[in-house]
N, C-alpha and C positions, 0 to 999 in steps of 0.2 A: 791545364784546363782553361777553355775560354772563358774569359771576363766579358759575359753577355749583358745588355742594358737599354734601353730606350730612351729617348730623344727626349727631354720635359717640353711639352708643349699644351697648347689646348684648340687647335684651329679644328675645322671640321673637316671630315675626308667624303668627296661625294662619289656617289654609288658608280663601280663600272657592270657595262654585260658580263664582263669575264673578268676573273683576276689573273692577272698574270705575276709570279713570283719573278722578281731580279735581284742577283745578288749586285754589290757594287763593291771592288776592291779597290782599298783606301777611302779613307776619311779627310781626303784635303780638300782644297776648297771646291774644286768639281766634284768629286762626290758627295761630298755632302750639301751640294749645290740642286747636282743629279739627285738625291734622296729627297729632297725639300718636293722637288716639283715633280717627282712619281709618285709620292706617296700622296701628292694634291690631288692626282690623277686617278689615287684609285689604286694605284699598283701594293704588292706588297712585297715591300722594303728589307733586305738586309745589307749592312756595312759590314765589311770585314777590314780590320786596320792591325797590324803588329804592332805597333806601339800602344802601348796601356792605357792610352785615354789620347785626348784631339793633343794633337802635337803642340809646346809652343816653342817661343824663339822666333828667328826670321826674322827677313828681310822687311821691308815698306815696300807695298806693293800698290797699283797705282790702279784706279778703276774710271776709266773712261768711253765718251762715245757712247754708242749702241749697250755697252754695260751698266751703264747707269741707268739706263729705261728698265734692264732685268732685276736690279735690286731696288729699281722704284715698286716694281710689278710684284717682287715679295713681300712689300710692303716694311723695307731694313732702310730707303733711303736717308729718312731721318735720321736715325741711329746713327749710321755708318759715315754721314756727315758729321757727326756728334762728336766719335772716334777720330777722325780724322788727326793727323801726326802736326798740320797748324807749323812747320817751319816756316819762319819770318826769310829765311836767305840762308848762304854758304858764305865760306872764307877758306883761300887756297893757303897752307902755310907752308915753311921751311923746316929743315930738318932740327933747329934749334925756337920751335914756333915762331917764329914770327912770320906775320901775316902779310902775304905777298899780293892781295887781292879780296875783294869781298863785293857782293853782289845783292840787292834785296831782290832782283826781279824775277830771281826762278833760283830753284836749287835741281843738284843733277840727281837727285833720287824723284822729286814729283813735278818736275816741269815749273810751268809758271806761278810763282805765291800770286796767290787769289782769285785764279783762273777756277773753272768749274770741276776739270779731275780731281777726285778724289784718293789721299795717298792714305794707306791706314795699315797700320799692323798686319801682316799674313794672318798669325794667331788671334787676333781681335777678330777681324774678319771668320776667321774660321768657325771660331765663339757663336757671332752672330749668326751666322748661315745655319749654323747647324741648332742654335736654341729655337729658331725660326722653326723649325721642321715639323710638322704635326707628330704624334706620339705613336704612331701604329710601327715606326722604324726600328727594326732591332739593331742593334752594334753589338759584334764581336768583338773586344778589345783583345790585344793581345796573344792573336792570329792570324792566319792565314793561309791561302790555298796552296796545297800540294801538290794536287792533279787536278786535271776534270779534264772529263770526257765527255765530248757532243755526242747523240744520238739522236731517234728520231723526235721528240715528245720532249726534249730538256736538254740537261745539262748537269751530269752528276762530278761531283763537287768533294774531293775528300780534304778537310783543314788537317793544318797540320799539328793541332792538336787532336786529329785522330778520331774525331767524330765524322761522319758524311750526311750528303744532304742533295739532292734534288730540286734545280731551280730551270724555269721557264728560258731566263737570260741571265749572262752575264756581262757586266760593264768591267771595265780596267780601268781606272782613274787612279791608279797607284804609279805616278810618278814617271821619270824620265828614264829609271830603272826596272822598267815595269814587271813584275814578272807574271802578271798576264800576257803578255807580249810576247815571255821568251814562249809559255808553254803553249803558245798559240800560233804566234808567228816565226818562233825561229829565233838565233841569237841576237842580240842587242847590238853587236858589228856588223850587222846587215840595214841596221837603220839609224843609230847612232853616230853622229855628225858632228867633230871637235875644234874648236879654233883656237884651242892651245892653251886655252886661258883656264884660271880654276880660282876659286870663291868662297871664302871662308865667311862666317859668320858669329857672332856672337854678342852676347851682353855680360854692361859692368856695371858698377854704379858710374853715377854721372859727377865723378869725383871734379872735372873741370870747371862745373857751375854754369854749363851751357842753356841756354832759356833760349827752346826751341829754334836751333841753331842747327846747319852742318860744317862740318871740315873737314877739308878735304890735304890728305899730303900725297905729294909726287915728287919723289926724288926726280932734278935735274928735269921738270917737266914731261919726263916719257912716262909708258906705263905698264914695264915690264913688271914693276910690282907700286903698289899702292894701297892708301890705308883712308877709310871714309868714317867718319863717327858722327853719328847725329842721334840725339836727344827723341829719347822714348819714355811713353807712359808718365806724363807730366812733370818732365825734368826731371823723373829718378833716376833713370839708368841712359843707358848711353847702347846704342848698337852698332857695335863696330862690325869692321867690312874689310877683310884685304884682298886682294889680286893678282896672282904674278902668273908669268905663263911658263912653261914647258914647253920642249920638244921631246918630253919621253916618254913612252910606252904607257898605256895608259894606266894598268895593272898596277906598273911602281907608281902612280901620283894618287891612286885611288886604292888605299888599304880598306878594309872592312874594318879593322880594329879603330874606336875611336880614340885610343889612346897613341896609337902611330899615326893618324892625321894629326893629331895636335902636332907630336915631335917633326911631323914633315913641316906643317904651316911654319911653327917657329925656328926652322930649319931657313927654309925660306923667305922667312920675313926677318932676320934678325938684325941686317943692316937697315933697315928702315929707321929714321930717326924720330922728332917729336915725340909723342905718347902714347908709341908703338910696343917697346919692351915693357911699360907697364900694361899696357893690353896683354899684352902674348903671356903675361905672370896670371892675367885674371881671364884669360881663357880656359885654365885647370881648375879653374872653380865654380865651374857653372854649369849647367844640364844644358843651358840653350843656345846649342851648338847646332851648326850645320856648317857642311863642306862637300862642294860637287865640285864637276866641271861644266864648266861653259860650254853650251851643247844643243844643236837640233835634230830631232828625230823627223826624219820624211821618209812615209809609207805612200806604196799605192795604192791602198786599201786600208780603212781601218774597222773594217768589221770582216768574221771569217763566219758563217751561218749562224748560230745563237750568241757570240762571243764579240762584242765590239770595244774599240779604245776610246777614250775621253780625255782632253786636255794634254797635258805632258805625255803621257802616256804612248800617243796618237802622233802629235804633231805639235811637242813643245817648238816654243819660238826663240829660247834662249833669255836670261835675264838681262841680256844686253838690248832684247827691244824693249824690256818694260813692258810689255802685253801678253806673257802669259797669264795676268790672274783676271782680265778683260774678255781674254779669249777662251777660257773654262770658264766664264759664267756664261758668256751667251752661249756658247758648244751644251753644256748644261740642259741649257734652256730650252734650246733648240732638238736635243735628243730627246728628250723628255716628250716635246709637244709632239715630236713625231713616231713616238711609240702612243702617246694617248689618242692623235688623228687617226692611225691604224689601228686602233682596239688591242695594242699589244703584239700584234704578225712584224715580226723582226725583218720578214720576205722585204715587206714594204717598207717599213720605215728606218732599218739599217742603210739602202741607198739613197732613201730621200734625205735622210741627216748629213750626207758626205755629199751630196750635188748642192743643199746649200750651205754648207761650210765650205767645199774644197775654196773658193775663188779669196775669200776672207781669210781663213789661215795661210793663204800663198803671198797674202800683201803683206801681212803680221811678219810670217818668216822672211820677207824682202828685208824688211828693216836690218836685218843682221848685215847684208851688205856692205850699208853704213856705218853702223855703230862697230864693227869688227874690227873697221880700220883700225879705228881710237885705240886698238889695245894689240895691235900687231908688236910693240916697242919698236918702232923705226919712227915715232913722232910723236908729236904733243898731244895731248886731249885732258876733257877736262874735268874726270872724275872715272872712280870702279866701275860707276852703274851708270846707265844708257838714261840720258836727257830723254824728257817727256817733250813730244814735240806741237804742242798747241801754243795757238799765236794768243789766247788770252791776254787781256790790258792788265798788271796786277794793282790789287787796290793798294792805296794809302802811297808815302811815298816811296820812292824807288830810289837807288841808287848803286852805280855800280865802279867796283875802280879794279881794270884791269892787268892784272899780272904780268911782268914782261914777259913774252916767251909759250906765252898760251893764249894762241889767238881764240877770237869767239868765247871768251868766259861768259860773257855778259847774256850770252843765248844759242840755244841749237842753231845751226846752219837752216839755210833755207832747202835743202836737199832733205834734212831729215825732220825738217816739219811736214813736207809734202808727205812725205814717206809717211808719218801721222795718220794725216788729214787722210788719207787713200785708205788707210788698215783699219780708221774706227768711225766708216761708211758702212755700216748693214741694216736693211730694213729688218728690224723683229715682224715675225710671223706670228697671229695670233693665234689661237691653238683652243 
């Protein structure tokens, strides 16, 4: 049976001509990004999410550019500044710790320390967005869509807990996995795009004593596998990160069981040295877990008549640009305002959503270019996760001492700054 519930909020909802019902599958940060500013609009709102409540765990995700205007404009900037992860710098180590380099001027999960992007928790983030949301929003927890069928007037809808339902539209904001996507567009190998890499995640305690810190290890400087730990939720716990790539199939590297991802990760990361095998011991003890592949979805289309994609979904960019969770807010933002300019006619504002997205998510997904190389294993680079690339001065003092053997620790290239500067260029449209 579904776990049905609304949003605690108290904001006001203003009157539309017509209501128009949208469902929105998944509860991540686009859609309940997408829920925040439909249901501002007027719309009436439902979440459908499998998992029994907003997911936590996860990576630092990084909010910049043109996304910072959208959660000043929900009125979360404060807050969301509040949260923010506050790393002082990184330090590259050895298989026996010791510290081969350390840097104050930028770390390779949020770009430059003191610079104006904002790095913060996925699951904080998610918190916020979604406590943000006026109260007229239902969530499903602990469901999800089986079928639905377009017709003329909607879009019927059977969960798969067996209940059915009747909705004006449907959004897919569930993931890189989407299964909006399959029942709508066809299989996941039709648009699904691999570069071999795959991403473990989780949390420990922060047994090291690290005070907003990252560290990073790579064996022998390449980055066929590697391991990143940095200090969450005010030096409690610690969110580790490892990395190795594959050349096989993608079925055997992606089990559905979470109990055979674990044995694959610690399969694959066992040589890793530092305070990696006690990671991989307190990976079996924790819920906040997550493990993909490294991945872009390009469609040429991401609406099919009542049914359109959002964020991952649509046109993830991979966590090696560091700008998918920049680019479902404003994507968010932007579908939203152009279902509210339209009165709700999908006719219209399904292609005006993707005429002004397409040129923004093509610069977004450029970055992968770059950052791809860094993890090919035929060279050095300088961390799991994809440098944030703003030329920010950072405050207080800086300092960096470079590792032999890995060039550029001290900052991104100027190739994938550019590549930055170019991806978080969009005028918000007001609405």
């Amino acid at each position: 049976m579904a776990n049905t519930s609304t949003a605690p909020n108290t904001s006001t909802t203003p009157s539309r001509s017509r209501t128009t019902s949208v469902l929105v599958s998944g509860a991540g940060i686009a859609g309940t990004a997408l829920a925040y500013w439909l249901e501002r609009y007027g719309f009436r709102v439902t979440v459908v999410e499998r998992a029994p409540s907003l997911r936590g765990g996860g990576q630092a995700v990084d909010i910049r550019g043109n996304a910072l205007g959208v959660v000043e404009r929900m009125g979360l900037l404060e807050e969301v500044r509040a949260r923010r992860t506050g790393l002082r710098g990184m330090s590259l180590v050895d298989a026996d710790g010791r510290e081969l380099g350390r840097t104050t001027e930028w770390t390779a999960t949020g770009g430059p320390v003191g610079g104006p992007d904002v790095e913060i928790l996925r699951d904080e983030l998610a918190e916020l967005v979604a406590g943000a949301a006026g109260p007229g929003i239902e969530y499903r927890f602990e469901d999800a869509i089986d079928t639905l069928v377009q017709y003329g007037d909607g879009v019927q809808v059977r969960f798969r807990s067996g209940t059915e339902q009747s909705f004006d539209l449907v959004v897919g904001a569930d993931g890189l996995h989407s299964n909006t996507r399959r029942l709508v567009f066809g299989p996941e190998a039709d648009y699904l795009h691999s570069v071999g890499t795959y991403v473990a995640g989780w949390s420990v305690p922060n047994h090291l004593g690290l005070d907003r810190w990252e560290v990073i290890h790579q064996p022998g400087g390449t980055t066929d596998r590697n391991c990143l730990a940095m200090t969450a939720r005010d030096n409690t716990e610690l969110r580790v990160f490892v990395s190795f790539r594959s050349d096989e199939p993608l079925d055997r590297m992606l089990p559905r069981d979470r109990t055979e991802q674990r044995r694959l990760i610690a399969e694959r990361c066992a040589h890793l040295g530092w305070e990696v095998p006690r990671f991989l011991r307190g990976m079996w003890d924790t819920d906040a877990f997550h493990y993909d592949v490294v991945a872009q979805i390009r469609m040429e289309r991401w609406s099919n008549d009542r049914v359109a994609l959002l964020g991952d979904a649509g046109y993830c960019c991979s966590p090696l640009t560091g700008q998918g969770t920049s680019v479902a807010l404003t994507a968010a933002y932007v579908l939203a305002g152009e279902l509210h300019a339209a009165d709700g006619d999908h006719r219209t504002a399904f292609p005006a959503y993707e005429r002004r997205l397409r040129d923004h998510v093509a610069a977004n997904q450029a970055i992968l270019d770059l950052t791809a190389d860094l993890y090919s294993g035929d060279g050095p680079g300088p961390a799991p996760a994809a440098p944030a690339g703003t030329t920010a001065t950072p405050e207080g003092d800086a300092a960096t001492t470079a590792p032999a053997g890995v060039p550029d620790f001290d900052r991104p290239g100027p190739e994938l700054e550019e590549a930055f500067r170019a991806a978080t260029v969009f005028d918000l449209p007001d609405y």
